[in-house]
Every structure is written in structure tokens, then in C-alpha cells.
C-alpha positions, 0 to 999 in steps of 0.5 A, spaced: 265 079 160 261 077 165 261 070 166 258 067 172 255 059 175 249 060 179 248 053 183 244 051 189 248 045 189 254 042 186 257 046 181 258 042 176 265 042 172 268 044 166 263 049 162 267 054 159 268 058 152 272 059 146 271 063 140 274 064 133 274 067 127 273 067 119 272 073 115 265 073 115 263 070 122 265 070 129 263 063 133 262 063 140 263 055 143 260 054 149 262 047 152 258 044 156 255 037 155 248 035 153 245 042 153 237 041 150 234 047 146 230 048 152 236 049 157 238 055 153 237 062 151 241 066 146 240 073 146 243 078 141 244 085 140 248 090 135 254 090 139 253 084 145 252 077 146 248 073 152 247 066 153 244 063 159 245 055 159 242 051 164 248 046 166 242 041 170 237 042 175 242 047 180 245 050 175 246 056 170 252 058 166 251 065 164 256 069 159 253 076 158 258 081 153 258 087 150 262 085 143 269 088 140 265 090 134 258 090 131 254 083 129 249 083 124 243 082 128 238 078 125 244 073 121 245 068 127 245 061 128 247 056 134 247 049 134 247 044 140 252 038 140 253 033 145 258 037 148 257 044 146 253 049 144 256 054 138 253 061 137 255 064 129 254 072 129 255 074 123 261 080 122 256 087 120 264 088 117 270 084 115 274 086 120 279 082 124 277 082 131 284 082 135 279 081 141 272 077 143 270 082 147 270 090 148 275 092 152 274 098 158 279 103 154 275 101 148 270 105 151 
């Protein structure tokens, strides 16, 4: 994944994510505090994820990957918490990912 911070000032601390998984669903948790729907954009392809936030006026956390395995496009949903952002991609099947992101040899 390429996963970068771009500031003009300060870097602001502690942005990070995490992910987890049903049968059904994979959730993509971004952790950083009081992101607004206008600070962030989520796009999401058959086989990838970006999600740009913008952590505060300097600065922008950006996760951009290509998925293990392929997601329902039309079927995702995100929430913006206090300290979190959540993306749920829906599975295309129901398969357990061993892992978020595609690996090089997966090729």
C-alpha cells in the first residue's frame, strides 16, 4: 500500500489504519480525530481502495491500494466517528482474505 502524510507543517501524529473481516465484508478503519465529510474522499475500484483525509489544514493522510481480492463496487459504505473513519467494502465472494492488500508475487 502506499500509505503517505503530506504536511507544510507539523506532521500531526497517530493516523494509522487497521482493517478486519466478516464473511460478507471487509472494514478499513482509518484512525484520525474529527475528520468532517468534506475532508475526506473515498474511491473505490473492483480490486482497489484510495482514501485521502485531510488530517487538518497542513496535512493529508493518504492510503492508496490494490486489494487482495475483488469488492463489490457500488456496495460500500463509510462512517465518520469522532476518532475514526470506517470504509465497508463489500466481499465480490465469500472468501477469507489472509491479507488486506495484494501481495507483489500475487502479481
Amino acid at each position: 500500500a502506499v500509505v503517505s502524510t503530506q504536511s507544510t507543517g507539523n506532521l500531526s501524529m497517530g493516523v494509522r489504519h487497521e482493517w478486519f473481516q466478516t464473511d460478507q465484508c471487509v472494514t478499513v478503519t482509518i484512525f484520525a480525530k474529527g475528520v468532517t465529510e468534506d475532508r475526506l474522499e473515498v474511491k473505490v475500484g473492483r480490486q482497489n481502495l484510495a482514501v485521502n483525509v485531510q488530517v487538518d489544514e497542513t496535512t493529508d493522510y493518504t492510503l492508496d491500494m490494490i486489494l487482495s481480492h475483488p469488492v463489490e463496487e457500488g456496495a460500500t459504505s463509510t462512517k465518520i466517528l469522532k476518532t475514526k473513519v470506517e470504509v465497508q467494502l463489500r466481499k465480490a465472494t465469500a472468501v477469507r482474505w489472509a491479507t488486506l492488500e495484494q501481495r507483489e508475487e500475487d502479481g
